[in-house]
C-alpha positions in Angstrom: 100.5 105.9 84.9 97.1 107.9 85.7 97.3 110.8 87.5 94.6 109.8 89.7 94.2 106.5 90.9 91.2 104.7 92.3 91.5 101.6 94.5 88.4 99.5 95.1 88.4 97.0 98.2 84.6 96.6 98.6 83.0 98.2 100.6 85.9 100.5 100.6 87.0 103.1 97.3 90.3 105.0 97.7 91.4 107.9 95.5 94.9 109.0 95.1 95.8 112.0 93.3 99.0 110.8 91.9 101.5 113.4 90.8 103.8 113.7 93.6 106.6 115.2 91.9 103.9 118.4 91.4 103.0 118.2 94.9 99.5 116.8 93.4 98.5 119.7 92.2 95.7 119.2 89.3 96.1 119.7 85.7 93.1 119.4 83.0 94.2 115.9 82.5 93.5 114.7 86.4 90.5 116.8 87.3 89.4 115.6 83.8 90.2 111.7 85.6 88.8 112.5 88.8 85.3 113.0 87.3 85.5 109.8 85.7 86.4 108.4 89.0 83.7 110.0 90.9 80.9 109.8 88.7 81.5 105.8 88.7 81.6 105.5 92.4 78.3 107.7 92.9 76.8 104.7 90.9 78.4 102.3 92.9 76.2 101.0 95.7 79.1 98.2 97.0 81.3 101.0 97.9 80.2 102.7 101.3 83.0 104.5 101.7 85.4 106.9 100.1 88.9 107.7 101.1 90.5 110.7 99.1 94.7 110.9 99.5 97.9 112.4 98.1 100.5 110.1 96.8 103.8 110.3 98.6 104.8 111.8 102.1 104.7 115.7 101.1 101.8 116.5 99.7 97.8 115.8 100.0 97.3 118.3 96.9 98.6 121.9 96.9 96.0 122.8 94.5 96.0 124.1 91.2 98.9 123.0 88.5 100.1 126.9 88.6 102.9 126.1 85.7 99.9 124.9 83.0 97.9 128.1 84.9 100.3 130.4 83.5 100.0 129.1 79.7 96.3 129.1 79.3 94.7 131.9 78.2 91.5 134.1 79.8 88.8 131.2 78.7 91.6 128.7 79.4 91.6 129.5 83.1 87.5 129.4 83.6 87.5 126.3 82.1 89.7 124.9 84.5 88.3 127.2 87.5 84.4 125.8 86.6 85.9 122.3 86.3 87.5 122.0 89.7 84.7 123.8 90.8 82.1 121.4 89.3 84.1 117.9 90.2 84.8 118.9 93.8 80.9 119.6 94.0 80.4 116.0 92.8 82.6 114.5 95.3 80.4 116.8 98.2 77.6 114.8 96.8 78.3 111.6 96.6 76.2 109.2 98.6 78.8 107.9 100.0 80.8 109.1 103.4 83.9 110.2 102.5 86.9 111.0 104.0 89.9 113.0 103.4 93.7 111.4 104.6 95.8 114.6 104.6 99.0 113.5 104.0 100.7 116.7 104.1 100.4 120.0 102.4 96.7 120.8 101.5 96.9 124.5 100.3 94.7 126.1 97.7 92.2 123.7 95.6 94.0 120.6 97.8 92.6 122.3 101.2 89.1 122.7 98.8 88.8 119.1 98.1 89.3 118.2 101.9 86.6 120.6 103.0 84.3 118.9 100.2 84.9 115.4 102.5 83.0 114.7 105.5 86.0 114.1 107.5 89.5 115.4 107.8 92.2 113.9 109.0 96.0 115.0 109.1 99.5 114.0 109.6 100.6 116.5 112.2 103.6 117.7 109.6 100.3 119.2 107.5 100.7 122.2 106.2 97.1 123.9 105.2 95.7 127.1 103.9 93.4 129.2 101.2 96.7 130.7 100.0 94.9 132.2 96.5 95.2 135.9 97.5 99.2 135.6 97.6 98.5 135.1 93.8 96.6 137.5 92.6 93.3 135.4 92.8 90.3 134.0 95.2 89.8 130.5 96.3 87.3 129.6 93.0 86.7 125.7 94.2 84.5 126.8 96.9 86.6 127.7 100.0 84.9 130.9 100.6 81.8 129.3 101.2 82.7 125.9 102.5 85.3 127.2 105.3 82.8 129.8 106.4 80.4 127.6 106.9 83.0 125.7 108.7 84.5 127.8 110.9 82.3 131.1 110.7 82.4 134.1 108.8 85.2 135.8 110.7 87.7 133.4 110.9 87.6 132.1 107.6 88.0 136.0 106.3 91.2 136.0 108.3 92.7 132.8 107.0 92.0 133.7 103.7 92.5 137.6 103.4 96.2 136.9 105.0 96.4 133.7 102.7 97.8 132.2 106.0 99.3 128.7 106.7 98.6 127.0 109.4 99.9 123.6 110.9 98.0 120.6 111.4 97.3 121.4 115.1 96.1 125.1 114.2 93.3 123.6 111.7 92.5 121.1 114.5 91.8 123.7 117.1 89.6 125.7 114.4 87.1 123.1 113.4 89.2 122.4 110.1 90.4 119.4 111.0 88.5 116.0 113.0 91.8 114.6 113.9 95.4 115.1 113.6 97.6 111.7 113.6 101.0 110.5 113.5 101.7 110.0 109.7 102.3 106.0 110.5 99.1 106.1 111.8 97.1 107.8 108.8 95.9 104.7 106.7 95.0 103.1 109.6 93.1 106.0 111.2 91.0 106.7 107.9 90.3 102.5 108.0 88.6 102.6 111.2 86.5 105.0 110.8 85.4 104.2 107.2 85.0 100.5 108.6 83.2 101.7 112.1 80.8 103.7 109.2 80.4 101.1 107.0 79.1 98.4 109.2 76.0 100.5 109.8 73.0 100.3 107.3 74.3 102.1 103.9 70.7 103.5 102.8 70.6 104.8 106.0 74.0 106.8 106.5 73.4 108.2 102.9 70.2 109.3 103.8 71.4 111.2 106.7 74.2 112.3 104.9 71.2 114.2 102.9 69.9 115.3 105.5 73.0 116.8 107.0 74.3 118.7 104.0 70.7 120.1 102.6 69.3 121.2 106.2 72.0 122.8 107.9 72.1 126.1 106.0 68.4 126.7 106.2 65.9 127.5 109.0 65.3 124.8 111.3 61.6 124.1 109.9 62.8 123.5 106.4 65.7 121.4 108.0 63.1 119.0 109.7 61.0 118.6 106.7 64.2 117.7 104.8 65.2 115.3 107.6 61.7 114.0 108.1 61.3 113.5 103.6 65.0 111.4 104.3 63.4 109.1 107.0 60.4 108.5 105.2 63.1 106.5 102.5 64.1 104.5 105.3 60.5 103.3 105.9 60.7 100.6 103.6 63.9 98.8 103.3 64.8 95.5 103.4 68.0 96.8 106.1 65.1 98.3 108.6 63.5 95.3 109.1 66.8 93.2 109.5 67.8 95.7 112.4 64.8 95.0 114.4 65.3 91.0 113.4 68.4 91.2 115.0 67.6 93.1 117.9 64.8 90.6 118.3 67.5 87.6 117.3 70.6 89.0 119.8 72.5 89.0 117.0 74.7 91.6 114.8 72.5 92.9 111.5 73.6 92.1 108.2 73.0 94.8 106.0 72.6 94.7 102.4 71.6 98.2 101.3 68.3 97.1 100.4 
């Protein structure tokens, strides 16, 4: 059985990290998978959505695999720091919206990989935090960037310098999360809003995607030259056209992601 697991219902991809008995916490073996998985889908244009999950009811991901941690050696454990580091990166970049379905606790690298998605949601039973401090280290998968950005400077200093956890509702109230669900009601929360995404034009949600991530940390006149570069690859599609047809026609656009 793989450790992580990819389910493809076009135009949908799930992940599930798939170690519950380690609270899916990542080993060399499933980060090593999880590229795999994410450099297919980033090549994939009939996905249009990602949803990333923990299998089981406890656990989303509570980070790194702490027990193979303690038997690597110095080089060991940058090699596993730069890989995290570098597959979480890929999964920020995919094309693709994606969305994290926190199924409980999301501490360390499994609270990294949700702030890598575009969206968050939680069972309210969530437990979440940067919790590296508490073990002698830093959050090395980009939580001290990502959740500054998130929730400002001060805040994220707090949550991480205490290596505090918080409940679902907490993260809610800080930006962390987008929405905090009953855990019957997960699956089906993450499928409506992949499927209310999806049924918009797929060139043009990854292009504002692009937008998005590469102009919002830079001054606002390099962020409208990004934005304005990103609509300029609209222009010419095959799904522009069919919008305007179908306005024209009454009728719902059918787009292809030409």
């Amino acid at each position: 059985m793989r450790k992580v697991e990819l389910t493809v219902e076009y135009p949908l991809a799930i992940i599930t990290i798939n170690r519950p008995d380690q609270l899916n916490c990542f080993d060399w073996e499933s980060l090593c998978q999880l590229r795999e998985i994410v450099a297919g889908l980033k090549l994939d244009k009939e996905v249009r959505a990602v949803i990333i999950t923990g299998a089981g009811e406890k656990s989303f991901s509570a980070g790194a695999d702490l027990k193979e941690r303690s038997t690597l050696d110095e080089k060991g454990v940058l090699r596993n720091v730069h890989m995290i580091r570098d597959v979480f990166t890929l999964i920020e970049e995919l094309p693709q919206p994606t969305i994290a379905a926190i199924n409980g606790y999301a501490l360390g690298g499994g609270l990294e990989l949700a702030l890598v998605c575009d969206f968050r949601i939680a069972v309210k039973e969530a437990v979440i935090g940067l919790t590296e401090v508490s073990w002698g280290i830093i959050p090395g998968a980009g939580g001290t960037q990502r959740l500054s950005r998130l929730i400002g400077t001060s805040k994220a200093k707090e949550l991480i310098f205490t290596a505090r956890k918080i409940d679902a509702w907490q993260a809610y109230e800080l930006g962390i999360l987008n929405k905090v669900v009953e855990r019957n009601e997960l699956t089906p929360t993450a499928l409506d809003l992949a499927q209310e995404i999806t049924k918009n034009a797929p060139l043009a949600i990854t292009q504002a995607k692009y937008a998005i991530n590469n102009g919002s940390n830079v001054d606002i006149k390099t962020g409208l030259a990004i934005e304005s570069k990103a609509y300029e690859v609209i222009i010419p599609t095959k799904d522009r056209i069919e919008a305007l047809n179908a306005f024209k026609e009454k009728r719902p656009p059918t787009f292809k992601g030409e």
